[in-house]
C-alpha positions in Angstrom: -13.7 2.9 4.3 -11.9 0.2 2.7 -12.3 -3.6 3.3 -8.8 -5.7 3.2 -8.5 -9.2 3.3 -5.5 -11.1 4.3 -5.6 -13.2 1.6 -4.4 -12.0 -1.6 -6.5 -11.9 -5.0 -10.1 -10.9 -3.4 -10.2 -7.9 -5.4 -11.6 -8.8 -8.5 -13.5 -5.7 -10.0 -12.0 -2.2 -10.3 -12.8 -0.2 -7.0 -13.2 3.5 -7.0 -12.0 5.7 -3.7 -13.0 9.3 -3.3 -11.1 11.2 -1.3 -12.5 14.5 0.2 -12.2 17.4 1.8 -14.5 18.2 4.2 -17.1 21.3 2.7 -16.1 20.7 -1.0 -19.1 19.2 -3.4 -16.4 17.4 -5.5 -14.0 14.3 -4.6 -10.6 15.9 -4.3 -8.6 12.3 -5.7 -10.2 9.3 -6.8 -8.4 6.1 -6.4 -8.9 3.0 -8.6 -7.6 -0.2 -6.9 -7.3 -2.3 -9.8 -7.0 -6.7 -9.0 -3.0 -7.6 -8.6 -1.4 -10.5 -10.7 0.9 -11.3 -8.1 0.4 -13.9 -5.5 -3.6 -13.9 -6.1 -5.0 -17.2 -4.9 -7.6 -17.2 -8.0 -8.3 -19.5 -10.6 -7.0 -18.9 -14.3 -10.9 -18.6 -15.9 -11.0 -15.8 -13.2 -7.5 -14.1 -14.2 -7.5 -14.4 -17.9 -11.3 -12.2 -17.3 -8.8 -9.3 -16.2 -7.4 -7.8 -18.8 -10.5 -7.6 -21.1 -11.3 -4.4 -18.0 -8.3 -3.8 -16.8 -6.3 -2.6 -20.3 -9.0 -0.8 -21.5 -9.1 1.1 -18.7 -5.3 1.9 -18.1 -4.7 2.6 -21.9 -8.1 4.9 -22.0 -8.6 6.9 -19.3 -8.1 10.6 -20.2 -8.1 11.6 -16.4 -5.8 8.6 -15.4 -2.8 10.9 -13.5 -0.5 8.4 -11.5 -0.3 4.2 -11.9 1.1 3.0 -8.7 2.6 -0.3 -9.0 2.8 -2.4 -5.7 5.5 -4.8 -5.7 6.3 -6.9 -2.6 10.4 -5.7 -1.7 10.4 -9.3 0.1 10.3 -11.4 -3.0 12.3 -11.5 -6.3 10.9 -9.3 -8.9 7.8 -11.1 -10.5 6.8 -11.9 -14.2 3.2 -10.7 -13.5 5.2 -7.0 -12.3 7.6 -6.5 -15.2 4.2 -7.4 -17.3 2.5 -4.7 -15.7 5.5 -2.1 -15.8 6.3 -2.6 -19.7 2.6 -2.3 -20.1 2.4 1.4 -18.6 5.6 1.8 -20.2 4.7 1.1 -23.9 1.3 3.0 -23.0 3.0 6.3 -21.6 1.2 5.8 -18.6 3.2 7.8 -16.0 3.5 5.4 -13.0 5.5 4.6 -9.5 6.1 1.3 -8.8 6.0 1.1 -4.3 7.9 -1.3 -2.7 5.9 -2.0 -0.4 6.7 -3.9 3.3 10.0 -2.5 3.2 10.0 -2.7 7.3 10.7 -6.3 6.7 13.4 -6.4 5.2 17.5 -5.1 7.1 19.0 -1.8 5.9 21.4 -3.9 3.3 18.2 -6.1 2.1 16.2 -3.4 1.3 18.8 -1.5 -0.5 19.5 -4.9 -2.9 15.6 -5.4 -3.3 15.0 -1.5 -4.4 18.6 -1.2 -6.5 17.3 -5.1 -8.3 13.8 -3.0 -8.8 15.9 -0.1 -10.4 18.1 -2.1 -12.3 15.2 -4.0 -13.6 13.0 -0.7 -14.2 15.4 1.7 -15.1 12.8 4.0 -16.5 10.4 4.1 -12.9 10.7 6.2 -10.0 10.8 3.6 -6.9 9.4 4.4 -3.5 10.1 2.0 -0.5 7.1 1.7 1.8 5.8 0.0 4.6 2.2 0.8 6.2 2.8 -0.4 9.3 5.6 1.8 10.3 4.8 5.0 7.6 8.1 5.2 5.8 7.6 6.5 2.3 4.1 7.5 2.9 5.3 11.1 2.2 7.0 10.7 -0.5 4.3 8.7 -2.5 1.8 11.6 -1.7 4.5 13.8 -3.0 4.3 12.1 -6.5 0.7 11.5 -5.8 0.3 15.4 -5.9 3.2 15.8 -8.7 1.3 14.1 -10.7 -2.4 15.1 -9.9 -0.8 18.8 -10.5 0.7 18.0 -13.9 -2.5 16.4 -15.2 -4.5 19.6 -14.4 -2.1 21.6 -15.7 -1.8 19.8 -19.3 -5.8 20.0 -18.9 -5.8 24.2 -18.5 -3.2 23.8 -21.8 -5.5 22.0 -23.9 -8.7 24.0 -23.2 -7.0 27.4 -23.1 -5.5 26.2 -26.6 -9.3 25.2 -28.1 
């Protein structure tokens, strides 16, 4: 269970989310919802606290499989969002960035916002999303899994090589 607000900024500690399956001892995923730059209705003393958690996590997590990077499809790419992307870039942080409300935008909008988000981001996969109507909620569990899978894997590698 998850508590959301509707105005943006209120998370301001990382969050952890276990996702099981019913019967199993151990947490199948664990989220981390990390706080957004973006449009966060926050103070500065409070934001400049962020990255003194927030990079030491993302650049030292050993068991860190997938970065997913929300970005709002309705407005034009953000400084805070290209910070953030170069970041997991220069970290080799595999990541997604998820355009997310893409229900509000037409057919020809959204394809501008997500080709501006690929030109921009040439190196990141881009899923359009919208929670209230579903769309791309396969596909980000597909790179979810992809990437849940390939972290495991290079795991088995490493201890079958020691």
């Amino acid at each position: 269970m998850a508590r959301t607000s509707s105005t943006p900024g209120r998370t301001r500690a990382i969050n952890f989310f276990e996702l099981r399956i019913a019967g199993k001892p151990r947490p199948e995923l664990i989220f981390a919802d990390l706080p957004g730059y973006g449009f966060a209705k926050i103070s500065r003393e409070i934001s400049n606290q962020w990255p003194s958690f927030i990079d030491p996590y993302l650049r030292e997590r050993p068991v860190l499989a997938l970065c997913v990077a929300l970005v709002d499809s309705n407005v034009p790419p953000q400084e805070s969002d290209q910070q953030l992307i170069d970041f997991l870039a220069a970290t080799a942080r595999p990541f997604v960035i998820v355009a997310t409300k893409s229900d509000r935008l037409s057919g020809n909008q959204l394809h501008s916002a997500l080709r501006t988000l690929g030109e921009r981001h040439p190196q990141a996969r881009v899923v359009p999303f919208s929670a209230k109507t579903g769309a791309g909620k396969e596909q980000l569990w597909q790179e979810i899994r992809k990437a849940s899978e390939e972290l495991q894997s290079s795991r088995l590698r490493t201890a079958s090589q020691s």
